[in-house]
DRENPA-3360 file (N, C-alpha, C; in nm, 2 decimals, always signed):
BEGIN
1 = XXXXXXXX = +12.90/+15.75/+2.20/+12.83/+15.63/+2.18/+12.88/+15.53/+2.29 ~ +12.77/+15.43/+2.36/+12.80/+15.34/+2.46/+12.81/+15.25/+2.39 ~ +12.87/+15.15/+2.46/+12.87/+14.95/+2.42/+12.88/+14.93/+2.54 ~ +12.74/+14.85/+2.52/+12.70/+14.78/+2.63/+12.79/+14.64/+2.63 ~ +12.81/+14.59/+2.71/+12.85/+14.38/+2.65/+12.71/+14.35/+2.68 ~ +12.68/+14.26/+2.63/+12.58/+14.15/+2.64/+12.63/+14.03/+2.71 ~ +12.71/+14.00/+2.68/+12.76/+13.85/+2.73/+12.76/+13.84/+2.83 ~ +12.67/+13.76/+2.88/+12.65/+13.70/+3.04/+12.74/+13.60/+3.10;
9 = XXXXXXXX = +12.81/+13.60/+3.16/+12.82/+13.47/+3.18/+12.77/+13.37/+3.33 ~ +12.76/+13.27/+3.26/+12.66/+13.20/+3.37/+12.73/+13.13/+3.44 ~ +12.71/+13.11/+3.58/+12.78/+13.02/+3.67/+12.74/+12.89/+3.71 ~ +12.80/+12.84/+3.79/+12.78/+12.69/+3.76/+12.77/+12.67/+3.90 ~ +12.62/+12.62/+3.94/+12.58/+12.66/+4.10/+12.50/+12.51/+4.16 ~ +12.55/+12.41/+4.16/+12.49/+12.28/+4.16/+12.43/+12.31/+4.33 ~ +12.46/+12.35/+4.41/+12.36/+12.36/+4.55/+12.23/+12.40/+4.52 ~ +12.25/+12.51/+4.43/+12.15/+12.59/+4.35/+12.03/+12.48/+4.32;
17 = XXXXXXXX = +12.06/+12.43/+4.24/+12.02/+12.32/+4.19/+11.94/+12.24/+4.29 ~ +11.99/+12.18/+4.35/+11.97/+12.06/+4.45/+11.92/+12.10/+4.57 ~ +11.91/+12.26/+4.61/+11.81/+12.34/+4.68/+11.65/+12.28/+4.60 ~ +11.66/+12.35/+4.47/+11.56/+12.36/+4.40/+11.44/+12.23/+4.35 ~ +11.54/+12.08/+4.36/+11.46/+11.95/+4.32/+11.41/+11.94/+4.50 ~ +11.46/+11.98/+4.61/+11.44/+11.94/+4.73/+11.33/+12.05/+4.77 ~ +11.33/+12.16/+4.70/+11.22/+12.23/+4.80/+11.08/+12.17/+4.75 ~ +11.10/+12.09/+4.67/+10.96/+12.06/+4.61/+10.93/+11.95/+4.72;
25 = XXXXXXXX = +11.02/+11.92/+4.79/+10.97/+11.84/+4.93/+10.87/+11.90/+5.04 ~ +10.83/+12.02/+5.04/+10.76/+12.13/+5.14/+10.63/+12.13/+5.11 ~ +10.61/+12.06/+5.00/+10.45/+11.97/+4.95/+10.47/+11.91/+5.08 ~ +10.50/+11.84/+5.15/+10.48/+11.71/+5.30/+10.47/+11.79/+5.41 ~ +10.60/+11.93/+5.41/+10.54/+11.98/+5.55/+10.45/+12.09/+5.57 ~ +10.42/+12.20/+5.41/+10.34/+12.27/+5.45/+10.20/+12.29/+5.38 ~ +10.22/+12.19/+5.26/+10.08/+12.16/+5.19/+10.07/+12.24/+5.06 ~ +10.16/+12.35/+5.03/+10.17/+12.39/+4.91/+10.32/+12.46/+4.89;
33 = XXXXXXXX = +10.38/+12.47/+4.93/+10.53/+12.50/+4.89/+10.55/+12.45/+4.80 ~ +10.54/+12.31/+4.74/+10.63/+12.23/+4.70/+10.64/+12.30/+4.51 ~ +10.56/+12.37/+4.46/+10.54/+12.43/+4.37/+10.56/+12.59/+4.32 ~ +10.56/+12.65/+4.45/+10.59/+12.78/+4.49/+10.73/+12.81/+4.50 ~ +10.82/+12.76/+4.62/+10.92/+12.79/+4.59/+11.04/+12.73/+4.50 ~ +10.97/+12.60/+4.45/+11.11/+12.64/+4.28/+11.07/+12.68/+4.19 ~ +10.93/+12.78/+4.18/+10.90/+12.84/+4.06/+10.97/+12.94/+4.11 ~ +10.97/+12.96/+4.21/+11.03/+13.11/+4.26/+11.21/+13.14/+4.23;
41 = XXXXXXXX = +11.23/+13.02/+4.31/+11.36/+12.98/+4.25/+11.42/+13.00/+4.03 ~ +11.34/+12.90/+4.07/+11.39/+12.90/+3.86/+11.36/+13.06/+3.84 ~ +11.26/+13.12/+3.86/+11.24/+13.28/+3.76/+11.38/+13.35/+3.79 ~ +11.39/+13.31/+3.97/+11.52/+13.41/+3.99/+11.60/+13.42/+3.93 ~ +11.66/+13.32/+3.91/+11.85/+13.27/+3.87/+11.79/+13.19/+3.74 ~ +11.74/+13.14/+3.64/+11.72/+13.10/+3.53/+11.79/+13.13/+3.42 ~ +11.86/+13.29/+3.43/+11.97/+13.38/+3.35/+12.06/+13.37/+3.41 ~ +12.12/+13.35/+3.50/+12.25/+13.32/+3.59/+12.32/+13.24/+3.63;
49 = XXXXXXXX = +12.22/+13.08/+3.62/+12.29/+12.98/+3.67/+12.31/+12.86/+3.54 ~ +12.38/+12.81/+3.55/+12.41/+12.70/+3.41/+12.29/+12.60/+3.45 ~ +12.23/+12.56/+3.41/+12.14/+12.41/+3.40/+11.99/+12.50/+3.47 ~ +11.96/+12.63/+3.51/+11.84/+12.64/+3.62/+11.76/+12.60/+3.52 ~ +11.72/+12.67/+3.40/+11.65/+12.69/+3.30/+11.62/+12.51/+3.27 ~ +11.66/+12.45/+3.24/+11.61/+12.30/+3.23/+11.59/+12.22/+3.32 ~ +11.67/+12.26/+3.44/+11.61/+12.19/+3.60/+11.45/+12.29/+3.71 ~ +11.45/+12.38/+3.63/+11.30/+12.46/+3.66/+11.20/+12.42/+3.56;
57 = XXXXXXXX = +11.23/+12.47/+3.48/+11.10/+12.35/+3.36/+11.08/+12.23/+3.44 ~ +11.18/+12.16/+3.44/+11.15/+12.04/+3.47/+11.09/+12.00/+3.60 ~ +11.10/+12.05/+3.73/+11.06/+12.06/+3.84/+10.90/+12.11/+3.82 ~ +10.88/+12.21/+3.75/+10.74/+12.28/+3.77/+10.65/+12.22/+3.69 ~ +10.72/+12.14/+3.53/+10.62/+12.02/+3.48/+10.59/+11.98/+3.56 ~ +10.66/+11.90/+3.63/+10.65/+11.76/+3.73/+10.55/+11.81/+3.83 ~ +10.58/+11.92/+3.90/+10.47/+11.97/+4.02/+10.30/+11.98/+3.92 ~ +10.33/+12.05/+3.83/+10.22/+12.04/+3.77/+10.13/+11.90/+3.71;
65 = XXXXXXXX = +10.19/+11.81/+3.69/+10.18/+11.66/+3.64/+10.12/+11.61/+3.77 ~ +10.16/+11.62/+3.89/+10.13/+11.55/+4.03/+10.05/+11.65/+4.00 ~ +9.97/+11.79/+4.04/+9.87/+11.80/+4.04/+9.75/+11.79/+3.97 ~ +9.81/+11.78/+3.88/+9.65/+11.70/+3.79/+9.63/+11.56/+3.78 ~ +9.76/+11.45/+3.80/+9.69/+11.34/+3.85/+9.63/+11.32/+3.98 ~ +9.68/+11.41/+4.06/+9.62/+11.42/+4.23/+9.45/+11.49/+4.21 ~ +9.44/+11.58/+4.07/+9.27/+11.58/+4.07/+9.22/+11.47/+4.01 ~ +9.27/+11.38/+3.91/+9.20/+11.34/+3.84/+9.23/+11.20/+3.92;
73 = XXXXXXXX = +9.27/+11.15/+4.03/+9.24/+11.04/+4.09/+9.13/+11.04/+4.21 ~ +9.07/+11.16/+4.25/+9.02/+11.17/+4.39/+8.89/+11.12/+4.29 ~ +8.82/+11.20/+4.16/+8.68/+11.06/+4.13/+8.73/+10.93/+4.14 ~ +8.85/+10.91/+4.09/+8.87/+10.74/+4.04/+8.84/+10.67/+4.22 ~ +8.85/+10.73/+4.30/+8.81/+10.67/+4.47/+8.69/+10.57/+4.44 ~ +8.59/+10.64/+4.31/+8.46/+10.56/+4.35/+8.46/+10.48/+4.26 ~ +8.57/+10.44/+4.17/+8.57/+10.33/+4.12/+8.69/+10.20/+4.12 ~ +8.64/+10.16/+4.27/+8.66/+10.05/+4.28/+8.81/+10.05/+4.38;
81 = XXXXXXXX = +8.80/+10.16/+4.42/+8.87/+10.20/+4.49/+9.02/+10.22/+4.43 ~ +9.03/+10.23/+4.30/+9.17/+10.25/+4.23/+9.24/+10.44/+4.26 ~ +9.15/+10.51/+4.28/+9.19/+10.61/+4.31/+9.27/+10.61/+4.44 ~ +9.25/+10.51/+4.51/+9.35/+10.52/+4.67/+9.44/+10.48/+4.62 ~ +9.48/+10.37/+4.52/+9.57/+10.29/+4.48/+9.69/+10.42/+4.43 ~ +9.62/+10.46/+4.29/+9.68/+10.61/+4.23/+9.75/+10.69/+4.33 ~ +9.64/+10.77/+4.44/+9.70/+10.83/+4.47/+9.86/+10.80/+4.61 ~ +9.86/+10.69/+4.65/+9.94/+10.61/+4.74/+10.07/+10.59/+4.64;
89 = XXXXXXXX = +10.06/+10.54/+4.51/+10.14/+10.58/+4.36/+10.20/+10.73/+4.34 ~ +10.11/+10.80/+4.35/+10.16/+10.97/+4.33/+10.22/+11.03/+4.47 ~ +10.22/+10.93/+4.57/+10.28/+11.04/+4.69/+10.40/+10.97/+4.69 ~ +10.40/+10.86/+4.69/+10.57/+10.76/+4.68/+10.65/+10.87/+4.57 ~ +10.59/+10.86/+4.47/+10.73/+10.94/+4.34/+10.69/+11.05/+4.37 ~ +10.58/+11.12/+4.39/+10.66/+11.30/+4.44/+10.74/+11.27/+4.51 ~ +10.75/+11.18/+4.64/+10.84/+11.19/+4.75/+11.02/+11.11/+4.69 ~ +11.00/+11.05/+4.61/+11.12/+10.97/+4.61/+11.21/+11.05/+4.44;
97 = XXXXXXXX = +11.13/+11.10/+4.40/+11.19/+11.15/+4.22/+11.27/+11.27/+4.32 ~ +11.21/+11.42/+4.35/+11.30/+11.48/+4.36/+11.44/+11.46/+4.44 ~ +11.46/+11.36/+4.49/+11.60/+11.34/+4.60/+11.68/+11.28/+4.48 ~ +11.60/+11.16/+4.43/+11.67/+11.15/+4.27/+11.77/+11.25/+4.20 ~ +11.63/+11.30/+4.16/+11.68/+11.42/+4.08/+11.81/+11.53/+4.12 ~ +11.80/+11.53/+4.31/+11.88/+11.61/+4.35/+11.99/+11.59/+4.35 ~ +12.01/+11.46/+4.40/+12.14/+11.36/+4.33/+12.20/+11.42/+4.22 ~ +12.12/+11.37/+4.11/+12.16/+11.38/+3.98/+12.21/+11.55/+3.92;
105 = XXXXXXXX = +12.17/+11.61/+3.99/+12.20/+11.78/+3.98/+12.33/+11.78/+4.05 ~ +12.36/+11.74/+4.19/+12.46/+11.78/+4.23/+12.57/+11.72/+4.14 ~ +12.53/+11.59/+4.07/+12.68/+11.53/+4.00/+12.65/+11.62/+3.85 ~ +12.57/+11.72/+3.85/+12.60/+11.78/+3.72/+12.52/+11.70/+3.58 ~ +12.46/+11.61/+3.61/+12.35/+11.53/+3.52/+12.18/+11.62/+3.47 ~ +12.15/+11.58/+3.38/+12.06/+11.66/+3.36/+11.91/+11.59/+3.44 ~ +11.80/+11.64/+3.47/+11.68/+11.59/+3.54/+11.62/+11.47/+3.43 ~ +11.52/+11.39/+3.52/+11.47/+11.27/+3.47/+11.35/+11.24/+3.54;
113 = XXXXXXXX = +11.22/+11.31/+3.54/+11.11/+11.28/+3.60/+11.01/+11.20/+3.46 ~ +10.99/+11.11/+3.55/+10.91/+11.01/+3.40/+10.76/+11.06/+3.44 ~ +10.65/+11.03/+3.33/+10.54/+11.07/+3.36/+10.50/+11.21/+3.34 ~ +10.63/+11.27/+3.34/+10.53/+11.45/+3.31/+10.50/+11.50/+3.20 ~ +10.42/+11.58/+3.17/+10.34/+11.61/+3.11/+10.37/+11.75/+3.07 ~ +10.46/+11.79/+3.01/+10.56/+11.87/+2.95/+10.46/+12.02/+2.92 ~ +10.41/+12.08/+3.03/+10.36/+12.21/+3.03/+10.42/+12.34/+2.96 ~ +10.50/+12.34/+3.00/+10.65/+12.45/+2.97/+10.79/+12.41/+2.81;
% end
């Protein structure tokens, strides 16, 4: 008869982390990264790293939250021009929350993206 262990143990990888609130910056230089690679990220290491599992949820709400206010502002253009307003609103906080957040990962804090829309 085998025994397997079970017991994982998970390590404690804050670059990990702070890779993962920053690649969502690759929204600016390649037009879709910014959502791709920390899902890619969180599936990886999700079982291996201490905090990925609550700092990938939370990254891929948030990418997903920006992209459904980013559809649901491009009609609001024709009224009254508040959709430019929105979306000039949604590129500032994609751009300035994840560096936040990366911050807050490296000191070992849990994430804090306001506004999302809790998919996951």
């Amino acid at each position: 008869m085998e025994v397997i262990n079970q017991n994982k143990t998970l390590e404690t990888n804050n670059q990990l982390l702070v890779i993962a609130h920053l690649s969502q910056l690759l929204t600016y230089v390649t037009g879709f990264g910014g959502l791709l690679v920390p899902l890619v990220i969180w599936l990886a290491s999700k079982d291996s790293v201490t905090g990925m599992d609550e700092h990938g949820k939370a990254i891929v709400n948030f990418q997903l939250s920006v992209l459904l206010f980013t559809l649901l502002s491009i009609p609001a253009i024709l009224l009254l021009g508040l959709g430019i307003l929105s979306l000039i609103f949604i590129g500032i906080v994609a751009f300035v929350l994840p560096i936040v957040n990366a911050v807050r990962a490296s000191n070992g804090e849990a994430p804090s993206y306001f506004m999302t829309i809790r998919f996951l």
